[in-house]
Steps between C-alpha positions, in 0.01 A plus 500: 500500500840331479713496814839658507699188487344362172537844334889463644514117283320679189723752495843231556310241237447789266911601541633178465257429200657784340851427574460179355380612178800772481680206527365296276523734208876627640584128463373435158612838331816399606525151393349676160802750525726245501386241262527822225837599597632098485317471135639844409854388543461154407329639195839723450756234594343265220465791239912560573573118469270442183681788366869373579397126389277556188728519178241709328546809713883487474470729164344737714690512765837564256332738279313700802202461339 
């Protein structure tokens, strides 16, 4: 039979194990959150440019089509 005092350091081990993991994976979605919202705009900044610089879309742009 354990005593109480290792059942007390289970119990903290098992608590901080968790807490670690929670933040682990809080750390990581985020990052992941992040890096999609940076390559989202980047990704609509360079479609905008492209379509300012590129002669070929100009006709478009005039005509609205």
């Amino acid at each position: 039979m354990m005593s109480l005092r290792v059942k007390r350091l289970l119990r903290w081990l098992f608590v901080l194990s968790i807490l670690a993991g929670a933040g682990y994976v809080g750390y990581h979605a985020y990052r992941y959150a992040v890096d999609a919202v940076v390559m989202r705009i980047k990704r609509d900044i360079k479609d905008k440019v492209f379509g300012v610089i590129n002669p070929l879309r100009w006709p478009k742009k005039f005509l609205g089509l």
